[in-house]
C-alpha positions, 0 to 999 in steps of 0.5 A: 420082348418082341420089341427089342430082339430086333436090331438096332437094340438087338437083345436077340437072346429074348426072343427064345422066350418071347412068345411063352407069354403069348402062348400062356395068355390064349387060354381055352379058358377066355372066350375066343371073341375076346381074345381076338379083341385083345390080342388085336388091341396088343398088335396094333400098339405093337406095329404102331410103336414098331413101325413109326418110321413110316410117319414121316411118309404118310400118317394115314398109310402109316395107320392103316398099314397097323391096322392090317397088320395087327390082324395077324395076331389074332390070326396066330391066337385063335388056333394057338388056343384051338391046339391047346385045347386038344392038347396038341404039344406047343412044340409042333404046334407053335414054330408052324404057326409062327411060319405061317402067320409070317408067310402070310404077311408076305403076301397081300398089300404089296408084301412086308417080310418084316420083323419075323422072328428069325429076323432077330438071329441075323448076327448068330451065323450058325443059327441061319446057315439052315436058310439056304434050304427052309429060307428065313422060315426056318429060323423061325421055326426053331426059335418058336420050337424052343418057345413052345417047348418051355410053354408045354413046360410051363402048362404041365408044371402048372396042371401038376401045381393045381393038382396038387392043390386040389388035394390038400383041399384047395381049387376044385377039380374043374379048375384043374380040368380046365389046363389041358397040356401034353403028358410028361412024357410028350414034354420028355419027347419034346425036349429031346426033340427040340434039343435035337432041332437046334443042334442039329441047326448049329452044327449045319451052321457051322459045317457050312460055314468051315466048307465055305472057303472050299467054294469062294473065288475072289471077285472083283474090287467094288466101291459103295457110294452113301449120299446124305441127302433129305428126302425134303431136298431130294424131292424138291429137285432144287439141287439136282446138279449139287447131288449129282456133282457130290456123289462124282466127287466120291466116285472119283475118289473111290475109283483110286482104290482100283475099283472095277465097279463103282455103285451110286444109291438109288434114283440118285441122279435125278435125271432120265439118262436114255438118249431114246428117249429125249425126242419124245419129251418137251422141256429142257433137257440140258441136265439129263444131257449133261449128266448122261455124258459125264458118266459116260466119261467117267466110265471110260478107260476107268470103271463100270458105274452102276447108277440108280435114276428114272426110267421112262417109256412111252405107253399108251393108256386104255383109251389110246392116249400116250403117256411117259411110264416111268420107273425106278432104273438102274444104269450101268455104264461101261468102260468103253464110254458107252451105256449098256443098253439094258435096264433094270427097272424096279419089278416090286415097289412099294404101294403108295410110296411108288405106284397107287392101283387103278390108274388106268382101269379105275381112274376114280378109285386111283384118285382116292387112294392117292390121299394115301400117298407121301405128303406132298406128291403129285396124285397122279404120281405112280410108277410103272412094274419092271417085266424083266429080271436084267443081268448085266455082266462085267468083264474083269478090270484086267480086260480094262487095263490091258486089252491084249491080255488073255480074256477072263470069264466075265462076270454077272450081276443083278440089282435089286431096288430098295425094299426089293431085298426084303422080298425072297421071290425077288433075289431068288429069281435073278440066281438060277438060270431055266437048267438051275445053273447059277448065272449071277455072281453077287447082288447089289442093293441100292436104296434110298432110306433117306425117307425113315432119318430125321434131319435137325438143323439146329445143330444140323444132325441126322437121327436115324429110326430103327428102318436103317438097321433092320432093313439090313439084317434082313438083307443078310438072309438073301444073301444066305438063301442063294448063297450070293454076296450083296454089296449095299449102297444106300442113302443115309445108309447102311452101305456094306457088304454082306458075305455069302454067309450073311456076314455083315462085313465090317471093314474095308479095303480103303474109304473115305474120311470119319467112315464108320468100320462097323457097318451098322454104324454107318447111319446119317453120314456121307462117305464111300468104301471100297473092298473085293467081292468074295463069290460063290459057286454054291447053288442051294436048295432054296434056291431051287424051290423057293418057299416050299418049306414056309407055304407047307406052314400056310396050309396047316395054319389055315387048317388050325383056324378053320377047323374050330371054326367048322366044328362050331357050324357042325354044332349049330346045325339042328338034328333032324327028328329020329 
């Protein structure tokens, strides 16, 4: 069930129930090292088949990346059998712990806030409008409230049945003593309570969403660019003025819809697009050069183009000895020909598939990690962290067309790389300023998902794995966390627009020909669309103070699994003599 409540099968109705039968199996009854051992060997097969789409990057990564994350199920099953034990309602005890165990699997190794259980809801837009206060913790936590609830249900009817059976002469007494579960009067409680939570969550959905037009101001025209490209091919090289010279043709087509800001994927020109740069390096840089000036003319008189390429800086090692970091950039050139001197370079990669630790301080450790990489990359690849959370800002399309009428506030926006979207503290950081003003308007995600599709030759066809539509529902609760638009403009997809609400936006404006209008069905294909940036001027609780609600849940989750463990040690300790 847990399998298929996320998109793209998207059977979310399921995860209401989900866990019932996970609760039901951490019986006090099973010896706790046993339960660790199975419940581990179920999470493993579960992340394995879940998370297949790593394969084509790396098998060992792919394997190892189960393995840690399989040990989050036993981490919920122990004190889930602890508060069953104590007779501690399921209710109140299993929606903390689901957030907890989550928000720990947000933590080490880089980060993967991914197939949470509110994750699953991303389509019910009265169930996540509570985003904006508890972050996507929240969701979950209702969803795995209702799962708790029928679970204490299931456990009382279960206790009444043996009773029962007890009395007309069949399992002993000790069997019965053995089912520990909440009263029925707890259950009574638990229910009204639970009912109480989720109507309480739909009816702020729903206020948000009827005051949402109060606060929207409509933005500018955007255009969204989807290259696609083979990973194979884009890593070779070998077609770099080909690549470069495809996505102009789309810019150029979308650029007559009237388009102010025009978004290219990710590292999609495979060139490093600063001038500073070029006398530092060797080689021929006759492309970088050539792509350089044709955005720049591109821009002029015509549009912002917000491009993703390498960065590059000169640095010096810990012995002294320079070197070129490199990052992952995004450019945006403006209308008056020019580039803005800013950048933004990508401030949370992703380990072993942009940067190996240790490069510098532990240079041999950093050559064994490196058999963690892609298949096929230089060991020695590894990107450098962006320090700086950039804004760029924008001036409406009016100023472009007609410098002497009356200057409109600019507007401002931010970028977010690839899996920088799935990653809360990211977008969260880039929306209030040091007085908790807002200071964006919308966010744009480029990404390059080019690495989870498979392309067939034979015939030539793109099949595309479950990363695609997944990693854009979770994209959807950035957006509601801090109550910003994202426009995505992905590789091989999905490029959309995603509305303040979390909406998904299907439609457009204008695109170009054969371009899906449902967004999730824009998977393994070419094309480009242009639509008007609805903004809004709400600045939410989220935003203010981040994961206050989920880190609350940590903490008690560390509580449930080491209290057992505490009272085992205290029982082990040997009296000392009256």
């Amino acid at each position: 069930m847990l399998t298929v409540i996320q998109a793209p099968i998207g059977w979310s109705f399921l995860a209401w129930v989900a866990l019932v039968p996970f609760v039901l199996a951490c019986t006090p009854r099973i010896p706790g090292r046993r339960l660790v051992l199975l419940t581990f060997i179920v999470g493993f097969l579960y992340w394995l088949g879940n998370v297949y789409w790593i394969t084509p990057i790396t098998l060992i990564g792919w394997t190892v990346m189960t393995f840690y994350l399989a040990w989050f199920w036993p981490l919920l099953a122990i004190p889930v059998r602890f508060c069953r034990s104590k007779g501690i309602p399921m209710f109140l005890a299993l929606p903390v712990l689901v957030v907890g165990a989550e928000r720990l699997q947000g933590f080490p190794m880089g980060g993967f806030f991914w197939r949470f259980l509110g994750h699953s809801q991303y389509a019910s837009l009265p169930m996540i409008q509570i985003t904006d206060i508890f972050g996507a913790a929240g969701v979950s936590f209702v969803v795995a409230m209702v799962n708790g609830l029928l679970a204490d249900i299931v456990l009382r009817l279960r206790i009444a049945d043996c009773r029962l059976r007890t009395r007309i002469g069949g399992p002993g007494q000790s069997e019965t003593s053995n089912l520990k579960s909440a009263t029925g009067w707890v259950v009574i409680s638990g229910a009204v309570a639970t009912l109480l939570v989720v109507a309480g969550t739909v009816l702020y959905g729903q206020w948000r969403l009827q005051q949402t037009g109060q606060y929207l101001r409509e933005g500018p025209r955007v255009a969204s660019l989807q290259s696609n490209v083979p990973q194979s091919v884009k890593r070779s090289f070998s077609k770099s003025g080909q690549l470069f010279d495809d996505l102009m043709a789309q810019s150029k087509a979308a650029l007559g819809t009237g388009a102010e800001l025009i978004v290219w994927p990710e590292t999609m020109v495979q060139g490093l697009l600063d001038p500073k740069l070029w006398p530092q390096l060797v080689g021929n840089l006759d492309e970088d050069k050539a792509f350089h000036k044709a955005l720049c003319e591109h821009a002029k008189d015509n549009a912002y183009l917000l491009v993703g390429a390498l960065g590059g800086e000169r640095m010096l090692n810990q012995s002294g000895k320079p070197y070129l970091g490199e990052y992952n950039s995004a450019y945006l050139y403006r209308p008056d020909g020019t580039r803005d001197p800013q950048r933004y370079d990508k401030i949370h990669l992703v380990l072993f598939g942009e940067y190996t630790p240790f490069r510098h301080s532990f240079p041999w450790l950093f050559q064994q990690l490196g058999r963690f990489l892609p298949d096929g990359y230089n060991v020695d690849y590894s990107l450098e962290h962006g320090k700086n959370y950039t804004i760029f800002e924008m001036n409406p399309q009016v100023a472009i067309r007609n410098p002497q009428s009356p200057q409109a506030s600019p507007y401002h926006f931010a970028v977010i790389i690839c899996y920088e979207d799935t990653v809360p503290y990211v977008a969260r950081n880039f929306t209030l300023d040091a007085q908790g003003r807002k200071r964006i308007d919308w966010l744009v995600n480029i990404s390059n998902d080019g690495w989870f599709v498979r392309f067939i030759k034979d015939p030539e066809r793109v099949v595309p794995s479950t990363e695609l539509p997944q990693h854009t529902a979770i994209c959807a609760f950035r957006a509601v966390e801090n109550r910003l638009p994202i426009l995505r403009s992905v590789n091989t997809g999905i490029s959309c627009l995603i509305e303040s609400t979390g909406h998904i936006r299907n439609g457009y404006f204008a695109a170009s020909d054969k371009f899906p209008t449902g967004a999730m069905d824009r998977t393994g294909l070419t094309g480009w669309f242009s639509d008007r940036l609805p903004i809004d001027t709400r600045v939410t609780f989220y935003s203010r103070h981040g994961e206050w609600f989920a880190t609350s849940c940590v903490v008690l989750l560390v509580v449930a699994v080491l209290w057992p463990l505490g009272s085992r040690l205290a029982r082990r300790r040997p009296r000392k003599a009256a």
